[in-house]
PyMOL Python script that loads the backbone (N, CA, C, O; Angstrom):
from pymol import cmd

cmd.read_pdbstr("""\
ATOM      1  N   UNK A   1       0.836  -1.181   0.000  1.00  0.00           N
ATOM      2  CA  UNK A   1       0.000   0.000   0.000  1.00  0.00           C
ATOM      3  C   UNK A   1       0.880   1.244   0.000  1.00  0.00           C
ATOM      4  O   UNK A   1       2.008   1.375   0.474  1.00  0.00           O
ATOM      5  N   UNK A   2      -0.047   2.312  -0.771  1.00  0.00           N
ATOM      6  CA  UNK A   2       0.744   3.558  -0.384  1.00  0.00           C
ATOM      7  C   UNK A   2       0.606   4.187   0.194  1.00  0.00           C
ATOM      8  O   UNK A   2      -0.589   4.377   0.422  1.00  0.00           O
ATOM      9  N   UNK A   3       1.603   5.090   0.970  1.00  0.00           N
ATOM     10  CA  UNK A   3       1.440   6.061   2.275  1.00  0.00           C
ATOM     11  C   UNK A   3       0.758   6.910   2.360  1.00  0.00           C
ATOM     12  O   UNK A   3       1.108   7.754   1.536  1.00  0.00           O
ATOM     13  N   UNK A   4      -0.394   7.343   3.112  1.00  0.00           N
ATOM     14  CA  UNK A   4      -1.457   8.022   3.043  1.00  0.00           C
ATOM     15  C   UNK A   4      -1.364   8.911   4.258  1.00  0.00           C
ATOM     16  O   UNK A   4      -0.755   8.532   5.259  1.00  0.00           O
ATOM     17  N   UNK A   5      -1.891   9.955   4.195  1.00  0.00           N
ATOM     18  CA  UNK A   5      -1.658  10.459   5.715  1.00  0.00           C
ATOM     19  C   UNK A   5      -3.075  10.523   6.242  1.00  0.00           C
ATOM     20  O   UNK A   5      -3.222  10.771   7.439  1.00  0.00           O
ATOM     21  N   UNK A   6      -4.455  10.267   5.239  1.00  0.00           N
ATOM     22  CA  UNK A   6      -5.118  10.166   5.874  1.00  0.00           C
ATOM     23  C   UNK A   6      -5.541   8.998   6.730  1.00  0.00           C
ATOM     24  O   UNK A   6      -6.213   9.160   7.749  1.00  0.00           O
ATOM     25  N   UNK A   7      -4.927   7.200   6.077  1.00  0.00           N
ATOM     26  CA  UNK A   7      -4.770   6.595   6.519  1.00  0.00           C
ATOM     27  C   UNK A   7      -4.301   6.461   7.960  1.00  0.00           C
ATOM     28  O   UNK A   7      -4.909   5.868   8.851  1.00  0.00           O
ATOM     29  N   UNK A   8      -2.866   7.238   8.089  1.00  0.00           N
ATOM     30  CA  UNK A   8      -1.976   7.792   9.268  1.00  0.00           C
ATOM     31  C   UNK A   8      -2.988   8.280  10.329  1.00  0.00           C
ATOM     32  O   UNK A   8      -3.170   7.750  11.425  1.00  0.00           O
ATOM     33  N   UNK A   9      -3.693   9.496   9.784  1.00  0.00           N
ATOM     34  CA  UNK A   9      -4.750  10.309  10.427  1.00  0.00           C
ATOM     35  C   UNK A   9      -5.574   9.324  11.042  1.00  0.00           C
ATOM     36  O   UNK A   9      -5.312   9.315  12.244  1.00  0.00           O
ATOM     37  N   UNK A  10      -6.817   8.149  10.638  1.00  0.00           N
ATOM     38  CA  UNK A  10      -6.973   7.341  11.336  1.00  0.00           C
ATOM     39  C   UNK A  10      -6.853   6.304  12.110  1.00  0.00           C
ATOM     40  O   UNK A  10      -7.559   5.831  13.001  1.00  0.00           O
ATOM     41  N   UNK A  11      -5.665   5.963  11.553  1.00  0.00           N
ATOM     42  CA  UNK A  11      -5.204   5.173  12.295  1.00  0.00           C
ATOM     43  C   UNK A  11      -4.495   5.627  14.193  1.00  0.00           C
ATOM     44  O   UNK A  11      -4.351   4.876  15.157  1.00  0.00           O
ATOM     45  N   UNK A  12      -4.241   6.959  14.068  1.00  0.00           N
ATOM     46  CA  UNK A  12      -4.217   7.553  14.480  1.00  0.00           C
ATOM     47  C   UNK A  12      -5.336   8.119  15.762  1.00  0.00           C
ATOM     48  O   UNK A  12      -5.086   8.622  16.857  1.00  0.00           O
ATOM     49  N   UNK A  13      -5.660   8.039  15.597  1.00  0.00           N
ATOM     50  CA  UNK A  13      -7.347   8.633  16.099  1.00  0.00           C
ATOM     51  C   UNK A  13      -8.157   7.146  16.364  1.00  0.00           C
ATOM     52  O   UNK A  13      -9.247   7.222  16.930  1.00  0.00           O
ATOM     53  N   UNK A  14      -7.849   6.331  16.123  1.00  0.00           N
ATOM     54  CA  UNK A  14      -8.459   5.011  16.656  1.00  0.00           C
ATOM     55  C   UNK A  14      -7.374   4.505  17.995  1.00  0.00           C
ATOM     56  O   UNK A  14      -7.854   3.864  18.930  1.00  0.00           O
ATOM     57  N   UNK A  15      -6.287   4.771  17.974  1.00  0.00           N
ATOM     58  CA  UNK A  15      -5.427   4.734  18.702  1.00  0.00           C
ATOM     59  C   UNK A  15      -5.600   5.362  20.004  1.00  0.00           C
ATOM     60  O   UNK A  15      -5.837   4.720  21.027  1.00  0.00           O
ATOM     61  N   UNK A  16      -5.428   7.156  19.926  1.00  0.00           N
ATOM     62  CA  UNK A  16      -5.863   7.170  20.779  1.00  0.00           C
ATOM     63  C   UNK A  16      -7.306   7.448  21.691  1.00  0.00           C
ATOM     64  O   UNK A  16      -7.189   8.033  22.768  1.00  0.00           O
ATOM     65  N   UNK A  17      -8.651   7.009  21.223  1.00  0.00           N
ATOM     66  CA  UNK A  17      -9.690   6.923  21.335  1.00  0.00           C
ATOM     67  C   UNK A  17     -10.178   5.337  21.887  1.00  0.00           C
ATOM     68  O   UNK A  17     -10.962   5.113  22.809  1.00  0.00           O
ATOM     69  N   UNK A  18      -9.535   4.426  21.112  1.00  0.00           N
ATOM     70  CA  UNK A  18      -9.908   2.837  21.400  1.00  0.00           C
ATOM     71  C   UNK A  18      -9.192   2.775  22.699  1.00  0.00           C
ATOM     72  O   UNK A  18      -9.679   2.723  23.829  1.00  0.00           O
ATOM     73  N   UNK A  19      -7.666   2.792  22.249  1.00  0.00           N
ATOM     74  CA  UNK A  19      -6.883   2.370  23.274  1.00  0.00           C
ATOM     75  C   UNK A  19      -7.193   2.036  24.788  1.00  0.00           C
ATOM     76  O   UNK A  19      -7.694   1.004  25.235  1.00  0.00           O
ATOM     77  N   UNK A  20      -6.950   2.687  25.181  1.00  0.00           N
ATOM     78  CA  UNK A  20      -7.730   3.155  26.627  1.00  0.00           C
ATOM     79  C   UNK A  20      -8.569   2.210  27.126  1.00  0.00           C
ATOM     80  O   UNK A  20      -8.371   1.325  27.958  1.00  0.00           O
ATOM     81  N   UNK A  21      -9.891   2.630  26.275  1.00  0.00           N
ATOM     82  CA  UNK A  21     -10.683   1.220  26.491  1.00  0.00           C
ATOM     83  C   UNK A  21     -10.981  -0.144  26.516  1.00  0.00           C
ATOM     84  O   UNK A  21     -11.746  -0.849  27.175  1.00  0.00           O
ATOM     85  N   UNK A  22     -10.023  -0.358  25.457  1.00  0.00           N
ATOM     86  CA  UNK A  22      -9.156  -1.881  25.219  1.00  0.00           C
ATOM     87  C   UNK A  22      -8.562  -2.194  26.348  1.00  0.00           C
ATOM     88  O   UNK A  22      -8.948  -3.261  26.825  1.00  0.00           O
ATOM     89  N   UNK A  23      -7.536  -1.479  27.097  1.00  0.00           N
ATOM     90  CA  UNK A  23      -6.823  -1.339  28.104  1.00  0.00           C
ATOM     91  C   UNK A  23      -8.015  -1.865  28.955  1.00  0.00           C
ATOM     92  O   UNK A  23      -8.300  -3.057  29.068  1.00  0.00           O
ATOM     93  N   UNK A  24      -8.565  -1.007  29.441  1.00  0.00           N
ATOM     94  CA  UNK A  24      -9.601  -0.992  30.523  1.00  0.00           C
ATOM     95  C   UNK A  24     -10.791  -2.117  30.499  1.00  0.00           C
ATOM     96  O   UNK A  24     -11.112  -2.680  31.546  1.00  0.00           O
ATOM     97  N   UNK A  25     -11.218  -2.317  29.665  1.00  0.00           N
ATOM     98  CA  UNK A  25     -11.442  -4.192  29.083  1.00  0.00           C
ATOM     99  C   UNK A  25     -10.784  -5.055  29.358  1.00  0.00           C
ATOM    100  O   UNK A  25     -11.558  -5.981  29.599  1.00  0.00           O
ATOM    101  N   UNK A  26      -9.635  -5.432  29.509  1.00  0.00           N
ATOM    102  CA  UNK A  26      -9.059  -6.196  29.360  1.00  0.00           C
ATOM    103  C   UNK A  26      -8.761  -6.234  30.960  1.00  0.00           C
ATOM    104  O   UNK A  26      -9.286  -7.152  31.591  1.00  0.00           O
ATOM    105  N   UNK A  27      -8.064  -5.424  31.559  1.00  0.00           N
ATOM    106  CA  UNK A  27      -7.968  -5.602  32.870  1.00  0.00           C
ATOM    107  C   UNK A  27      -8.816  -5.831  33.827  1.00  0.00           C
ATOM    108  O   UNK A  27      -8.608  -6.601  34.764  1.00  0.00           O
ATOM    109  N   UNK A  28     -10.098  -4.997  33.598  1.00  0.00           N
ATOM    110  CA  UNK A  28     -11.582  -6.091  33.853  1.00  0.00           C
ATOM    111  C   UNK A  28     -11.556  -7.512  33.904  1.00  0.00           C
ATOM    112  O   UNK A  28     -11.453  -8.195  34.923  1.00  0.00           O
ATOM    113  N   UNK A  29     -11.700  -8.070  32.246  1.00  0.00           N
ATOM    114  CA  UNK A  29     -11.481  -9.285  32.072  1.00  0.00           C
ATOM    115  C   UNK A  29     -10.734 -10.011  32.984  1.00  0.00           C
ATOM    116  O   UNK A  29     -11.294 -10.757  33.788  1.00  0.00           O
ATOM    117  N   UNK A  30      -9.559  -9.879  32.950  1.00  0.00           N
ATOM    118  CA  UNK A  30      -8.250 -10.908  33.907  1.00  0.00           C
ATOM    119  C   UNK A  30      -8.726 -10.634  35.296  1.00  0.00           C
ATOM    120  O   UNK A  30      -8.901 -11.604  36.033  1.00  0.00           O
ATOM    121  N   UNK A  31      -9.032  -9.028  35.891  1.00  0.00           N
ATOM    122  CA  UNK A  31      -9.691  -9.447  37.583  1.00  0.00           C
ATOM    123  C   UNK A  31     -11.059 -10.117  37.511  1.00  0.00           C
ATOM    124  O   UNK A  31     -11.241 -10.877  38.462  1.00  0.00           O
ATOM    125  N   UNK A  32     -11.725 -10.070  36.943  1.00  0.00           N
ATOM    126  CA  UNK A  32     -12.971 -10.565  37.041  1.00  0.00           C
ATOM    127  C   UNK A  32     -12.455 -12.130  36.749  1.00  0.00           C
ATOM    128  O   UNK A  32     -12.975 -12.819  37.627  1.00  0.00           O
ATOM    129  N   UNK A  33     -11.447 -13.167  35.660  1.00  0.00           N
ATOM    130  CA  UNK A  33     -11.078 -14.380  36.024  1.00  0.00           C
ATOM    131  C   UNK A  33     -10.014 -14.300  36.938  1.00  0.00           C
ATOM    132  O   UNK A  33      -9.219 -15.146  36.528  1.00  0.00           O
ATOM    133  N   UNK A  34      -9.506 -13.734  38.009  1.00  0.00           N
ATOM    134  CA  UNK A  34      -8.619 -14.092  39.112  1.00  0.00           C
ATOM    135  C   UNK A  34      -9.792 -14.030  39.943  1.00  0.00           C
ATOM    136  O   UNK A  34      -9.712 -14.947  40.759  1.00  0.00           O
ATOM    137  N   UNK A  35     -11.227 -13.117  40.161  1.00  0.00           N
ATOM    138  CA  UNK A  35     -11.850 -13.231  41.165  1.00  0.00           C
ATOM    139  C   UNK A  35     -12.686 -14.644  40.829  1.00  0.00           C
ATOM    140  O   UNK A  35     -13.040 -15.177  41.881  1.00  0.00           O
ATOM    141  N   UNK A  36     -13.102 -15.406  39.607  1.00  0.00           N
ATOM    142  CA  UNK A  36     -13.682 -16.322  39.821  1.00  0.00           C
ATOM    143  C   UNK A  36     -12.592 -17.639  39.992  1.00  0.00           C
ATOM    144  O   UNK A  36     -12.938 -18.725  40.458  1.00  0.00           O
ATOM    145  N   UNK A  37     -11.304 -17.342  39.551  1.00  0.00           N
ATOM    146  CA  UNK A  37     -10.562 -18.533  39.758  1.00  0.00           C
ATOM    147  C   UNK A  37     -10.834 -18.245  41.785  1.00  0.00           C
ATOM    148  O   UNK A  37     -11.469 -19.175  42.282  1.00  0.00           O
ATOM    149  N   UNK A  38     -10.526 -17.418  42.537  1.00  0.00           N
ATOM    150  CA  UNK A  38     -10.188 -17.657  43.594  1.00  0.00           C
ATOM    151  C   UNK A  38     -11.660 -18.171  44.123  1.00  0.00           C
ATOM    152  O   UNK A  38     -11.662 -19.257  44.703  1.00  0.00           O
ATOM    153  N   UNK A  39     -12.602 -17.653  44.008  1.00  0.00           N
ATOM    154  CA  UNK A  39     -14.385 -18.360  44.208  1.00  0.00           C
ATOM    155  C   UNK A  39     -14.889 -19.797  44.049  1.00  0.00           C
ATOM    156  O   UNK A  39     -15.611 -20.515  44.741  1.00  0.00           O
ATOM    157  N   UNK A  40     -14.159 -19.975  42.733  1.00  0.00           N
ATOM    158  CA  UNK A  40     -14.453 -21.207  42.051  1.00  0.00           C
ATOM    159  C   UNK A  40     -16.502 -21.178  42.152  1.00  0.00           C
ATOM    160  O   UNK A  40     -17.196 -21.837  42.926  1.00  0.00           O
ATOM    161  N   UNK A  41     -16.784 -20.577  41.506  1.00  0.00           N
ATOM    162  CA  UNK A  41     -18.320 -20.190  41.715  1.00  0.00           C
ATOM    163  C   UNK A  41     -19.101 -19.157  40.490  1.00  0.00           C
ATOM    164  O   UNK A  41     -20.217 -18.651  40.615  1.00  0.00           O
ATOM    165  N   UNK A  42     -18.558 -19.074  39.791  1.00  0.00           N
ATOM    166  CA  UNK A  42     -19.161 -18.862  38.159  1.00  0.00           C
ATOM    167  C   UNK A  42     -19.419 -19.889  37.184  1.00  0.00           C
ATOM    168  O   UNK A  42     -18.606 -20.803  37.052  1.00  0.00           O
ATOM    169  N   UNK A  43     -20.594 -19.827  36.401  1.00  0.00           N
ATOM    170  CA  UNK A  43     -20.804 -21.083  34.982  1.00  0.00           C
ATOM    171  C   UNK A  43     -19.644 -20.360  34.208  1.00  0.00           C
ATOM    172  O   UNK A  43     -19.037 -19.300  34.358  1.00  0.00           O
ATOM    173  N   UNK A  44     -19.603 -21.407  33.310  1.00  0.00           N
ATOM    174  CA  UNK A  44     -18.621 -21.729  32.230  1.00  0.00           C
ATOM    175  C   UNK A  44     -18.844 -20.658  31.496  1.00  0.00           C
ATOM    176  O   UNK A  44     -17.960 -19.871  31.160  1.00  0.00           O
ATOM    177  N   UNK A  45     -19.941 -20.570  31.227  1.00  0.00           N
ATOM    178  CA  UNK A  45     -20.314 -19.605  30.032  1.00  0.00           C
ATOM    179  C   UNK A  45     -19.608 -18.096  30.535  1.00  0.00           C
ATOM    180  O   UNK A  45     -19.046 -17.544  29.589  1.00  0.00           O
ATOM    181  N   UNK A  46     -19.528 -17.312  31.864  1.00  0.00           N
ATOM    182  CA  UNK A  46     -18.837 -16.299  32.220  1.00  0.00           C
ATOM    183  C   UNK A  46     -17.402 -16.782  32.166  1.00  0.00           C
ATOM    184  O   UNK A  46     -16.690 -16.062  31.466  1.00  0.00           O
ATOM    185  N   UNK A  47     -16.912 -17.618  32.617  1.00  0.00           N
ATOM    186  CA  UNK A  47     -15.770 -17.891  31.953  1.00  0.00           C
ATOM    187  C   UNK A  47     -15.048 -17.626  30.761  1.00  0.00           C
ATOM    188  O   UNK A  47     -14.057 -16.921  30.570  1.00  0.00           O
ATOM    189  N   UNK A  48     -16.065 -18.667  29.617  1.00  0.00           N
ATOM    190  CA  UNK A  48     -15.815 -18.682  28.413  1.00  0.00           C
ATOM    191  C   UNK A  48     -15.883 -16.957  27.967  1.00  0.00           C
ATOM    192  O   UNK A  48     -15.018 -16.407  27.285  1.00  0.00           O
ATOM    193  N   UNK A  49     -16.991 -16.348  28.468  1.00  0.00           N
ATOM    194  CA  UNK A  49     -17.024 -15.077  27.910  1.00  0.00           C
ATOM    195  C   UNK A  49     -15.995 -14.007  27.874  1.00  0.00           C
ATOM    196  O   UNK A  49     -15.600 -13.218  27.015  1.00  0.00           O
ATOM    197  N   UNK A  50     -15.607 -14.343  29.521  1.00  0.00           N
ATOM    198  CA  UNK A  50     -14.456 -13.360  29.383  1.00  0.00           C
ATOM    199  C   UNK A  50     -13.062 -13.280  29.117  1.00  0.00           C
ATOM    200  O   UNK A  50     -12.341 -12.283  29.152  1.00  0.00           O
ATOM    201  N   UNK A  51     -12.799 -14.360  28.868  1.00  0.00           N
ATOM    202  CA  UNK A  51     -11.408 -14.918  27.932  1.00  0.00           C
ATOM    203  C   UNK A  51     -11.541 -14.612  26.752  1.00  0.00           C
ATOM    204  O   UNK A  51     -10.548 -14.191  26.159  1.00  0.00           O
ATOM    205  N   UNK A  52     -12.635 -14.715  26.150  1.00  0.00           N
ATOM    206  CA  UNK A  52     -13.431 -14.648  24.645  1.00  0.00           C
ATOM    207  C   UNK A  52     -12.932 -13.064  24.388  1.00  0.00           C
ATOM    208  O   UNK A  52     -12.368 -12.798  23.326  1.00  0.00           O
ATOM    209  N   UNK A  53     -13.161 -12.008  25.412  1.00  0.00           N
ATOM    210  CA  UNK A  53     -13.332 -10.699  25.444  1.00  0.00           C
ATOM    211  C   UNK A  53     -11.143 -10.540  26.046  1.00  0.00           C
ATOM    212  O   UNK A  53     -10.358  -9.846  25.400  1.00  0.00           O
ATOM    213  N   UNK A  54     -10.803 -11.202  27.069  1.00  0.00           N
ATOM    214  CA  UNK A  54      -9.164 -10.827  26.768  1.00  0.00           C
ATOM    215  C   UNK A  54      -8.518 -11.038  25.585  1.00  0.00           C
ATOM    216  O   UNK A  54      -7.733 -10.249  25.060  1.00  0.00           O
ATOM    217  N   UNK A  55      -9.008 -12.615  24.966  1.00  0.00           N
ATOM    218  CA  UNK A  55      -8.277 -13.004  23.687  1.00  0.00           C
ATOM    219  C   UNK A  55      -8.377 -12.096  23.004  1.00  0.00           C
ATOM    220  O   UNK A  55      -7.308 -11.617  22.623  1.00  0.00           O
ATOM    221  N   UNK A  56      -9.906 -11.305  22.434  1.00  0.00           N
ATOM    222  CA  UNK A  56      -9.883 -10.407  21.454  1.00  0.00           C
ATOM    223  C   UNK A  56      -9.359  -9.476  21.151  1.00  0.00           C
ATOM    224  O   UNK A  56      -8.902  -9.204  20.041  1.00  0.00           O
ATOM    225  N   UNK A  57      -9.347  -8.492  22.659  1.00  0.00           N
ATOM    226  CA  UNK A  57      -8.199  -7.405  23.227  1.00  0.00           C
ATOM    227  C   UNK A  57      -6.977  -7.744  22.550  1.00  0.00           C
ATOM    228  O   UNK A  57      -6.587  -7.299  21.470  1.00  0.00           O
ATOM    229  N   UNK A  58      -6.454  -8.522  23.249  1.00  0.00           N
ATOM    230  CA  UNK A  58      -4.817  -9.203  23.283  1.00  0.00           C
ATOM    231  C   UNK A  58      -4.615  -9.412  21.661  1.00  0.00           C
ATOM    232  O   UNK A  58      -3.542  -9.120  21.133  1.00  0.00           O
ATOM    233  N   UNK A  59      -5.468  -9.818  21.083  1.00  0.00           N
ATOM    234  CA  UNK A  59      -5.194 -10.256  19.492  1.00  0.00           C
ATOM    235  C   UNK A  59      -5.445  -8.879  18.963  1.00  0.00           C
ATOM    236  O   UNK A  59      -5.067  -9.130  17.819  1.00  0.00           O
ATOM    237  N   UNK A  60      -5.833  -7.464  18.901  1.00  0.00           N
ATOM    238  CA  UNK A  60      -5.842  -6.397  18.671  1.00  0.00           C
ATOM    239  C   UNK A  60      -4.628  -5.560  19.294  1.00  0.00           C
ATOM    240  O   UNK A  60      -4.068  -4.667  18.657  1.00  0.00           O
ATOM    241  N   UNK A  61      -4.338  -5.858  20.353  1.00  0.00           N
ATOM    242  CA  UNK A  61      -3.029  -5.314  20.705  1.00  0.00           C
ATOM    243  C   UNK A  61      -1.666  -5.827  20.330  1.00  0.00           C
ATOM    244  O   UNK A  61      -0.697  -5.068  20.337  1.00  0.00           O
ATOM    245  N   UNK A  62      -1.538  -7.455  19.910  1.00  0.00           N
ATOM    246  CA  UNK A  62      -0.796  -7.964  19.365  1.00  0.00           C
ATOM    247  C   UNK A  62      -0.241  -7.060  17.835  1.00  0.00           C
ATOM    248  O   UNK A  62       0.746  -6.371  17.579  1.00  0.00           O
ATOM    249  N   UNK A  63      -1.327  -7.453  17.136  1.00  0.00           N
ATOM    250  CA  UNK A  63      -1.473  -6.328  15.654  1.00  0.00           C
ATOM    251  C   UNK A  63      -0.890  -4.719  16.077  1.00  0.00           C
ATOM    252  O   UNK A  63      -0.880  -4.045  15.046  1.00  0.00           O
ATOM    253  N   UNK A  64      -0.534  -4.128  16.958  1.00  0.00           N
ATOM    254  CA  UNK A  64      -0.458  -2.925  17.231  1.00  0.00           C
ATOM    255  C   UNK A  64       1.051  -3.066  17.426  1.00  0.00           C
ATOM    256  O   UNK A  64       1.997  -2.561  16.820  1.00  0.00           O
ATOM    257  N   UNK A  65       0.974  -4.040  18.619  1.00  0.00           N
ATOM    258  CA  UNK A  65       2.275  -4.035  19.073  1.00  0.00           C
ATOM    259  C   UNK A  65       3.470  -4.843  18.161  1.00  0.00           C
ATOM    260  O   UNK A  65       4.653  -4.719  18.479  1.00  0.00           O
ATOM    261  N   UNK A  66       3.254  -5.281  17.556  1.00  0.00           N
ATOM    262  CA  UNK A  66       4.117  -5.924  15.829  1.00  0.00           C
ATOM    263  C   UNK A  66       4.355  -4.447  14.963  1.00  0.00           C
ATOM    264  O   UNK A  66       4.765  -4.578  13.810  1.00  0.00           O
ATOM    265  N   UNK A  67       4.189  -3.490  15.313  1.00  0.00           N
ATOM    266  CA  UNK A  67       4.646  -2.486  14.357  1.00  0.00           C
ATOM    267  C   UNK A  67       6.558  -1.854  14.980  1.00  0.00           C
ATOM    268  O   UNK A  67       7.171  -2.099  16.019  1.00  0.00           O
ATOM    269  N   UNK A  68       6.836  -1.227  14.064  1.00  0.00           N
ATOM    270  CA  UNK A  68       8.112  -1.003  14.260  1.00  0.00           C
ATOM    271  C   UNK A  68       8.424   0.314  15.214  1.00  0.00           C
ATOM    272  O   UNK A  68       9.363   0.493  15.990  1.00  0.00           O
ATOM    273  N   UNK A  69       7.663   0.898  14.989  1.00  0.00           N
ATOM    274  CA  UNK A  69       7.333   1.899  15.947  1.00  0.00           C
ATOM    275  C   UNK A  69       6.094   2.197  16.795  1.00  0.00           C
ATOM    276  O   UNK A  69       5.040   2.671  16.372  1.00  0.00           O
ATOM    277  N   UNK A  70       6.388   1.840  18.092  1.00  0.00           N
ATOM    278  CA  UNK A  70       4.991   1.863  18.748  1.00  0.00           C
ATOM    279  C   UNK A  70       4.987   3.205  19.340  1.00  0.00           C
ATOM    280  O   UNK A  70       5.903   3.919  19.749  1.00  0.00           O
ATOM    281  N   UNK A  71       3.251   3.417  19.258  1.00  0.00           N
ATOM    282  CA  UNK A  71       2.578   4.546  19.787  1.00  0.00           C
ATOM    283  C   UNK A  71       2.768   4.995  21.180  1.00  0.00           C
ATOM    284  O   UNK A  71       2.938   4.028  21.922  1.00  0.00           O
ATOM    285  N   UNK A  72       2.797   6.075  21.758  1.00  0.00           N
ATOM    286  CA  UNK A  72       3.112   5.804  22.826  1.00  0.00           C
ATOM    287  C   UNK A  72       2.456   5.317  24.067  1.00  0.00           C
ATOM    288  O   UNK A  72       2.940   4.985  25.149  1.00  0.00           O
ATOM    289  N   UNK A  73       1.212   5.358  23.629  1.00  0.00           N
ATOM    290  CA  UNK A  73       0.149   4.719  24.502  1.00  0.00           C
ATOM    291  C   UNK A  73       0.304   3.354  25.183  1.00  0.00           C
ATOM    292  O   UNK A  73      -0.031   3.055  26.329  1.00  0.00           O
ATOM    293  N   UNK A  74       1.009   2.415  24.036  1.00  0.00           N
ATOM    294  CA  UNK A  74       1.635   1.254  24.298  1.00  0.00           C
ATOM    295  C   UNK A  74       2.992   1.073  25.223  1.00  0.00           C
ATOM    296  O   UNK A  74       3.103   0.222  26.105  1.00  0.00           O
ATOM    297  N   UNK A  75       3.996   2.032  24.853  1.00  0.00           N
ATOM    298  CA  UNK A  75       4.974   1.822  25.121  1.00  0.00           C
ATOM    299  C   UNK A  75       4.422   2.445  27.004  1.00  0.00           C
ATOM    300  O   UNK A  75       4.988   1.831  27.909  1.00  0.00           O
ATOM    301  N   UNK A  76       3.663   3.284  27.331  1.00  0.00           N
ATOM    302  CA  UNK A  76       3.402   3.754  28.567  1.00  0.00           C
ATOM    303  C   UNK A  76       2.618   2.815  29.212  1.00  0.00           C
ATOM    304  O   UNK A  76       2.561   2.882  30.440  1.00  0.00           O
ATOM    305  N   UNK A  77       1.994   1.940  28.620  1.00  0.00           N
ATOM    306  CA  UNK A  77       1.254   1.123  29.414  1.00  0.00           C
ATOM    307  C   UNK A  77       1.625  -0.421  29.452  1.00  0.00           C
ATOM    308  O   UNK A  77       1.052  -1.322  30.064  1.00  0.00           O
ATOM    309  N   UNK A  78       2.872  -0.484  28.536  1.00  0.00           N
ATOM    310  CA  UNK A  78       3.061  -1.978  28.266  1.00  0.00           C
ATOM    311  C   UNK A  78       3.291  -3.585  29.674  1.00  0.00           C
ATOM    312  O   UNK A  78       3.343  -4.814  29.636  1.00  0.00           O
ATOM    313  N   UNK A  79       3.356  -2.503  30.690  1.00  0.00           N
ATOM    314  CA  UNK A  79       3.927  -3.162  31.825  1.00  0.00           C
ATOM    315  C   UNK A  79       1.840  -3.555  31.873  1.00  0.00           C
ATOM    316  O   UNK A  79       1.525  -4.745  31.889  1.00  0.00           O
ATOM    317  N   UNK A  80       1.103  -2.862  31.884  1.00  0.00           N
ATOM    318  CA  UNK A  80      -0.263  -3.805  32.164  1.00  0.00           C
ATOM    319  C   UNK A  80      -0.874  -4.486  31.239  1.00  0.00           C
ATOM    320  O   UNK A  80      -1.788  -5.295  31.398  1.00  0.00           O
ATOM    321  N   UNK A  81      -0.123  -4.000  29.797  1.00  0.00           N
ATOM    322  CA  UNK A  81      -0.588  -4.950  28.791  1.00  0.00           C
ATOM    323  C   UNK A  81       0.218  -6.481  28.891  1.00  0.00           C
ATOM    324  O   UNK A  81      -0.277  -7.547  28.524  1.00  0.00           O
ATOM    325  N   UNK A  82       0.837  -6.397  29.160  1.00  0.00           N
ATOM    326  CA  UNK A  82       1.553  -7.463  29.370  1.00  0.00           C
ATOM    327  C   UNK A  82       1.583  -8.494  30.641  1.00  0.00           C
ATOM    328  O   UNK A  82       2.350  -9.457  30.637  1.00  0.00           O
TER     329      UNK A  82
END
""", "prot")
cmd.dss("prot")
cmd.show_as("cartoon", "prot")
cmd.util.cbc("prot")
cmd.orient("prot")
């Protein structure tokens, strides 16, 4: 593809608008399964759901974080993305 800046521009602007919330999803997700691993007292299906909802995160941040230069949103938060 060729270099676009409006491309840039959104990509841009999904970055820092999503981000955040991805973030904040996701860390949900993992306390909400450390609070049912320690309970042992949720169906499967909340289980399944919210792994369903880290994987997706994590596989969107993966794609982000494979670039050669990361945003800085990433690089500031990478210690909770990780």
């Amino acid at each position: 593809m060729f270099r676009c800046d409006d491309l840039y521009r959104e990509m841009n602007y999904m970055i820092e608008h999503l981000s955040s919330h991805l973030l904040n999803n996701l860390i949900f997700a993992v306390t909400q399964l450390q609070q049912i691993n320690a309970a042992l007292g949720s169906s499967h299906s909340d289980v399944q759901m919210l792994v369903s909802t880290a994987k997706s995160v994590l596989h969107i941040f993966e794609s982000v974080l494979s670039q050669e230069e990361l945003p800085d949103f990433y690089e500031e938060n990478l210690e909770n993305i990780t």
